[in-house]
N, C-alpha and C positions, 0 to 999 in steps of 0.2 A: 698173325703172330703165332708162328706155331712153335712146335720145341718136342723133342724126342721123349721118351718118358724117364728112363735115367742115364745116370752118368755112364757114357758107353765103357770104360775103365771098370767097373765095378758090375759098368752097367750100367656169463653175469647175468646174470637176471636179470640187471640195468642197464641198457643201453649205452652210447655218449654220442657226441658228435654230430655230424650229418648225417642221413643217411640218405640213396638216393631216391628219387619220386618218379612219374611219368615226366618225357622229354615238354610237356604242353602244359605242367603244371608248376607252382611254387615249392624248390625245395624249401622245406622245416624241419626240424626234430621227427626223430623216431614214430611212428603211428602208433596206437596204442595199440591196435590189434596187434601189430607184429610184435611190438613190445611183450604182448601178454603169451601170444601163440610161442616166442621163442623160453620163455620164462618156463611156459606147461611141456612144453616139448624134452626141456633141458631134466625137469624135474622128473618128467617118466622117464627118460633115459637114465637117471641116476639110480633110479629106484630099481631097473630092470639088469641094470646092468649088460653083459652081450654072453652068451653062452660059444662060445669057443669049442669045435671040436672038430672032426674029421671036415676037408675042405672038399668041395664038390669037385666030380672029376672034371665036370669043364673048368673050374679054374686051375689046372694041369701043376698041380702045387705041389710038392713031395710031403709026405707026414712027418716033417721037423715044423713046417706052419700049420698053424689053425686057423680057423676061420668061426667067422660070427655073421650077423647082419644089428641093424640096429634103425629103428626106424624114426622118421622125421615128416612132418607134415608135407603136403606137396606144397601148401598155401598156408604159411606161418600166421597169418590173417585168420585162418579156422583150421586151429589144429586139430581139432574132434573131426575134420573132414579126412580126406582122403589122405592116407598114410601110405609113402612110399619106401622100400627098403633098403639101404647100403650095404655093401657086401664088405667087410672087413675082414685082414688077415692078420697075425702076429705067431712073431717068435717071441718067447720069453728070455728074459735076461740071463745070460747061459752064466754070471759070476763067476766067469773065468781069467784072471790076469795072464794076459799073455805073455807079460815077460816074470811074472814069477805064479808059477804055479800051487806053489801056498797060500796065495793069497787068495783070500775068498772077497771078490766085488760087492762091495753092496749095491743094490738095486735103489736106482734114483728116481725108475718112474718110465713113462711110455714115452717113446718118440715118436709121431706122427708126423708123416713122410706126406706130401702132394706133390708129381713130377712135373705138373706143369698141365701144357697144352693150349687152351683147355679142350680138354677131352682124354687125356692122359689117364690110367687105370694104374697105380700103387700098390696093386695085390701083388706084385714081385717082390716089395721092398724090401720085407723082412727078411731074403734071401742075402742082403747081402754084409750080412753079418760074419757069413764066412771066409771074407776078403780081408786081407791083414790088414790094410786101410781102415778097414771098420772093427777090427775086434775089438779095441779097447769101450768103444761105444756100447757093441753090440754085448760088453758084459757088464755095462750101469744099464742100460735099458731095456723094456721088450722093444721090439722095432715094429712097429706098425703100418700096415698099408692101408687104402681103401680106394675103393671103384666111387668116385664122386655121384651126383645125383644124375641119372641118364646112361653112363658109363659100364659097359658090361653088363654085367647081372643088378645094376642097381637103378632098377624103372626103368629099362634100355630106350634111348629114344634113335631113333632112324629117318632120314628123309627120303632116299628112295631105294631102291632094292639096288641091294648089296651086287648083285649078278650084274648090274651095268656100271658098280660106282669105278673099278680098275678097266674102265676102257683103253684100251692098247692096241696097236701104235697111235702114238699121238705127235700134233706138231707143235713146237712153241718157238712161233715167231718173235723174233728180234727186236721187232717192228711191225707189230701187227696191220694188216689190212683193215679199211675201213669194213669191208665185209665179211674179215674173221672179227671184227669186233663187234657188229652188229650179230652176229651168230653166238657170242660168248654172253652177248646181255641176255638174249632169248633164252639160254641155257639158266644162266641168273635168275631170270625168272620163276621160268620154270621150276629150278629148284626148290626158291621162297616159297613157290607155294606147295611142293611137297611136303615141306616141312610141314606149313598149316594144317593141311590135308591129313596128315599123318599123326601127329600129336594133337591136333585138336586145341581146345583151352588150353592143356599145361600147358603148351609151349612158351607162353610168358613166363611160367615159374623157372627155368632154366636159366639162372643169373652167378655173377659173381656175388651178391648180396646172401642170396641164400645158402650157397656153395661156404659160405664165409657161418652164417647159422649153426649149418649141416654140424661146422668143424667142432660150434660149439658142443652140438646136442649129444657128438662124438668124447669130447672131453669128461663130457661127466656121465657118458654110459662107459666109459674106463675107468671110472674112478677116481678122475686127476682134478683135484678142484683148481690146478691151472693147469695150462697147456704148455709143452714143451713142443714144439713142432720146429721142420726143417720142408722149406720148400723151394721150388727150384722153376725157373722162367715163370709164367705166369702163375705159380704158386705163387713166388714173391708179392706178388698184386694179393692172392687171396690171405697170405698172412698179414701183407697189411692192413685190409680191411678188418679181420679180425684185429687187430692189434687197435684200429681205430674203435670198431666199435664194442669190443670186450677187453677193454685195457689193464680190467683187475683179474684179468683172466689168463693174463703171459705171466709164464714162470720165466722161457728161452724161447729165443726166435732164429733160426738161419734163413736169409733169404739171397739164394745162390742164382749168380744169374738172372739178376734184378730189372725187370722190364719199367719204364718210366711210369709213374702212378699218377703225372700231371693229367687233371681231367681234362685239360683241353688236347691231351695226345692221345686218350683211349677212347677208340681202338683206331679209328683211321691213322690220325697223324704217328701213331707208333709203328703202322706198317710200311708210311712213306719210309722212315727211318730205318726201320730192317732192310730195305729192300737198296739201299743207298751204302746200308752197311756191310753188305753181301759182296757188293762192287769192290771192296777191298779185300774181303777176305779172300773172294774168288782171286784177287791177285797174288794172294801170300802163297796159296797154294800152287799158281803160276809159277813164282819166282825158286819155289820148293821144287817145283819136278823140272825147272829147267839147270837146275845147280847139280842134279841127276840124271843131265840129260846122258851122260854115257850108261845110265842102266837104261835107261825110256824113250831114248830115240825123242823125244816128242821136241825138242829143239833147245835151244840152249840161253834163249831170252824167253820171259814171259810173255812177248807180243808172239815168239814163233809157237809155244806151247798154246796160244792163241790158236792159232791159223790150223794146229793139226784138231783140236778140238770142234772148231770150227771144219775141218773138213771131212771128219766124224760124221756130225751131224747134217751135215751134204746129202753123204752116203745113205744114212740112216733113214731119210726123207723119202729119198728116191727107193731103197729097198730097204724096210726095217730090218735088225738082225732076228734070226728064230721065226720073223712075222710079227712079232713082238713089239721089239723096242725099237724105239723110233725116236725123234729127237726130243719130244717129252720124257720120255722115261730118261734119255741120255740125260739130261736137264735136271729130274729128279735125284741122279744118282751122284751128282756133283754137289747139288744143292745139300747133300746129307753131307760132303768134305767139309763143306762151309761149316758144321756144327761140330764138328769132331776131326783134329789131325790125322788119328788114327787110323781115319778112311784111306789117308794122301796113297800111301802105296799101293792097296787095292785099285784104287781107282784108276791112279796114274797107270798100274799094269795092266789093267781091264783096257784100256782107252790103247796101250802100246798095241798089246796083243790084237784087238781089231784091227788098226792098221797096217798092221802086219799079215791080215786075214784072218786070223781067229778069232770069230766072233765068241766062242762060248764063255769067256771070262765075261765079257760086257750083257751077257744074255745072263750069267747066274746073278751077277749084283743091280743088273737094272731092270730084269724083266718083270711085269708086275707078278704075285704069288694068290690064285685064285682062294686057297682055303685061308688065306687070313681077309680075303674079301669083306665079310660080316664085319670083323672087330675093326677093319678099317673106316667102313661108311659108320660103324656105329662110332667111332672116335671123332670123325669129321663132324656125322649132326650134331655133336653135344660143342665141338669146337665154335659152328655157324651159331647154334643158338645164343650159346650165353655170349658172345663179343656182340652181333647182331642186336641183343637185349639187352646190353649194358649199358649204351649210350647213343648219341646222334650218330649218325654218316649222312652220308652227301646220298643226297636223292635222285638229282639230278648226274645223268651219265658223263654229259658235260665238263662237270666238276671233274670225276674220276681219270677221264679222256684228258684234260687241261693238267693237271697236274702231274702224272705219268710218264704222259708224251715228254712234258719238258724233264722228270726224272731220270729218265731212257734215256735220255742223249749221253748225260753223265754216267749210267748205272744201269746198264743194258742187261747184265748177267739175269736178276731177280725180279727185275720191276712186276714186265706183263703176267710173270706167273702170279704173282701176289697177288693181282687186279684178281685174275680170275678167279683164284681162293675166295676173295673175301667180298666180290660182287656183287654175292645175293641178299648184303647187309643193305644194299641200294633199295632193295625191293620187300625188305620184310614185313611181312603183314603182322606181326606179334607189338606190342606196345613200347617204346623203346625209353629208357629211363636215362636221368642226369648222372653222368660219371661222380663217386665220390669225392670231397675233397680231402684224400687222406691228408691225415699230419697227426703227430701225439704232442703232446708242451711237455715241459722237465716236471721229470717225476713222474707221470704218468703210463711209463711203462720203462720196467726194468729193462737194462742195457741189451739192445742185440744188434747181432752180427749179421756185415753184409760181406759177401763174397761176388767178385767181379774179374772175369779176363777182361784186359785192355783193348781187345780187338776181337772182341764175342759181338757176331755180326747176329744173331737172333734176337740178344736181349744188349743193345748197343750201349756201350759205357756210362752215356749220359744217363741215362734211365737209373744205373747206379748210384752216380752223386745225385738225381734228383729223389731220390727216396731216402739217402744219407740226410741228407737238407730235413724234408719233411719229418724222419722219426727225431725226434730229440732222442740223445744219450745212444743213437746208433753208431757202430765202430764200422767204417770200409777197408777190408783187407782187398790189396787191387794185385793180380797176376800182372805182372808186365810184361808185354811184346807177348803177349801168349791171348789165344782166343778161344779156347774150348768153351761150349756154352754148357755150362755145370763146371765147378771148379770143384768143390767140397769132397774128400772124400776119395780125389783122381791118384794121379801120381806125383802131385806138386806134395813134397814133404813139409814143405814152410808152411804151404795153405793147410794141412791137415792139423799141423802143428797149432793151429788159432783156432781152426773148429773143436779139437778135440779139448785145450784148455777151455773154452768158452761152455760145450755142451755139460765136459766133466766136473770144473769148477766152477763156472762163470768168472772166469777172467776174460779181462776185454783189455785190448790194448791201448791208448791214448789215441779216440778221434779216428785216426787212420793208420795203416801201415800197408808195408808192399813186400810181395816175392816176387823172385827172380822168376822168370819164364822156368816152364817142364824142358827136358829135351824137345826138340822138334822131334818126328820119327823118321828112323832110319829106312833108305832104299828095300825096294824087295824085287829082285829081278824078274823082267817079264821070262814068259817059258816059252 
């Protein structure tokens, strides 16, 4: 379940509920350690506050944001134990009205930003207060980001050197071999146990439970005795669980791009459904460049736009372009249209331009980029640990191989790559816990807002009405015929139109409401 980090447009002290245990034991109530460890942790973050100031040059941040760090136990069980650091960033509330410039904004407080992933870094966010989309926002709040636990500069976790994680060219068969699939489990392996190797003991602490802690221990080292937050694909999961288990602790919630919270869907059975939902998307975008086919040449039905893609990756097999890209990367670089329309042109011209013999459009946007190497495997570890660590998977290859194969027949485009992503959950030697049962009952947490495309193949619709379901007094605003994975924020003016009454006033609409789809995007002719 991966997810970009933002919108490509823009860009308690008491516990409740469940929480979750090891896979081998009886879930119950809260432990007391952790009960008490998140209680002492919250209380020193309050008292310390975060010192904000010049941001380090590795986080390549202009001097309109600061930065801070804020620290949190690694094992909420013994918070006098080892203490690991987050790296937070913020703009302050500029109390600007954009449409009348006498007006001085009042300041309502910090928004805390999570883009997903997981493994995703939020030290951008506050940037983007500069986009017309977001000024009205960005002048009731500071905008906040943070590097979650593992992520960048915050206790970075790694599995294996960053120098082999963009191996290129690569193949991603259709229909794998039984002897590329026996070489992809050995990889699997392999991996799991670099992780071990590599992190040691923490590696169990790398969760969504703690990740969900962290957010508190964050709230009240800003100051906010509730949390206003906005989070986006697997954020959504982490603000639920917060919402689950610090429920006197939401002021506002946005959860954009809502991945299903059912614990019998995390994390496997969420990925069968990405990868099923992909198959469709991969077709929109199909039917999009063949309605273009007089700029793209690429054919004039989705099944011929087919066959030139497909003969692409022929090509690419036999001689990568540059040495490079190969029909892995060709794979990756579609795979990222799936997430974003805004790609369609680029790509579709990348893909003309090759067949026409010019490889170097398909070599700038697919070939791998060595120096963001590091922040890539470092994004990956933190993604395998915490899904890996959140819940069961199938142990057996079997299982993975049985379910797949018969996905594949229907849903060719995404299946096998997803297998391979998320394999080495088969084999992980770390302790692996019960998914939670979110849900909140009426009254117990103030009204918030879900945002959903109708055809967002990352975070698949249903996953939306099933977290509508679970929050009582939550409102679904649904994009129709539109599938951008992040809606909040983009270029849909209806959809900004309910996040920014909801963030600015808390107005919510009755239950649910819908906008019309964005434009699709328009042709960009190949050169």
């Amino acid at each position: 379940m991966r997810a970009t980090a933002l919108y490509s447009a823009a860009g308690t002290l008491l516990l409740s509920t469940l929480t979750a245990a090891p896979a081998d034991s009886t879930p119950g109530v809260p432990g007391a350690a952790e009960l008490h460890g998140t209680a002492v942790a919250a209380a020193r973050a309050g008292e310390r506050g975060i010192d904000f100031g010049t941001c380090p040059a590795a986080e390549d941040l202009p001097s309109t944001v600061r930065c801070g760090t804020v620290s949190v136990p690694l094992d909420y069980a013994r918070p006098d134990g080892r203490q690991i650091k987050l790296t937070v960033s913020r703009v302050p509330a500029s109390h600007k009205d954009p449409h009348n410039s006498k007006r001085r904004v009042p300041r309502q407080g910090s928004l805390v930003y999570n883009p997903g992933g997981p493994g995703g870094s939020g030290m951008y966010f506050p940037l983007i207060g500069v986009l017309p989309e977001w000024k009205r926002l960005a002048a009731a709040y500071d905008l906040v980001g943070y590097a979650p636990r593992g992520v960048g500069r915050s206790a970075p976790l790694s599995c294996e050197d960053p120098k082999t994680f963009l191996e290129a060219p690569t193949q991603a068969p259709t229909y794998p071999s039984e002897s590329y699939k026996k070489e992809r489990v050995a990889r699997a392996k392999a991996y799991a146990r670099g992780c071990a190797r590599r992190a040691g003991d923490a590696l169990r602490h790398y969760t969504s439970l703690n990740n969900a802690r962290d957010l508190d221990v964050l709230r009240a080292a800003l100051g906010e005795s509730r949390l206003t937050f906005m989070g986006a694909s697997y954020g959504t999961y982490l603000g639920a669980l917060y919402a689950g288990l610090f429920p006197s602790h939401v002021r506002r919630m946005v959860f954009d791009a809502a991945v299903n919270p059912d614990p019998e869907q995390v994390w496997y059975g969420n990925n069968l459904a990405q990868s099923a939902a992909f198959e469709g998307r991969w077709q929109d975008f199909r039917e999009w460049a063949a309605r273009h086919d007089d700029v793209y040449g690429l054919g004039g039905t989705a099944d011929e736009v087919l066959r030139s893609y497909e003969k692409a990756a022929a090509r690419l097999a036999a001689k990568p372009a540059g040495g490079k890209v190969g029909p892995g990367q060709l794979q990756g670089a579609f795979l990222s249209a799936g997430y974003y329309d805004d790609y369609w042109p680029h790509r579709a011209q990348a893909l003309s331009a090759y067949l026409k013999g010019d490889p170097q459009p398909l070599i700038e946007q697919a070939g791998p980029h060595p120096e963001a190497a590091a922040e890539a495997e470092n994004s990956h570890a933190v993604y395998m640990a915490v899904e890996c660590n959140d819940a069961p998977w199938p142990t057996q290859w079997k299982v993975w191989d049985r379910d797949n194969t018969r996905l594949a027949r229907v849903a060719p485009f995404e299946t096998w790559d997803n297998v391979w992503t998320n394999l080495p959950c088969a084999y992980w030697l770390a302790p692996r816990q019960q998914a939670l049962d979110v849900r909140t009952g009426a009254g117990e947490v103030p009204g918030t807002l879900i945002l959903a495309a109708e055809r967002d193949a990352a975070s698949p619709y249903q996953g939306a009405l099933e977290l509508h379901r679970r929050l009582s007094g939550s409102v679904l605003v649904t994009e129709r015929d539109a599938g951008a994975h992040g809606i909040g924020g983009g270029p849909n003016p209806c959809v900004n139109g309910y996040l920014d009454s909801y963030l600015l006033e808390g107005r919510l609409p009755v239950r649910r409401a819908a906008c019309a789809p964005h434009p699709e995007p328009k042709p960009r002719a190949a050169r």
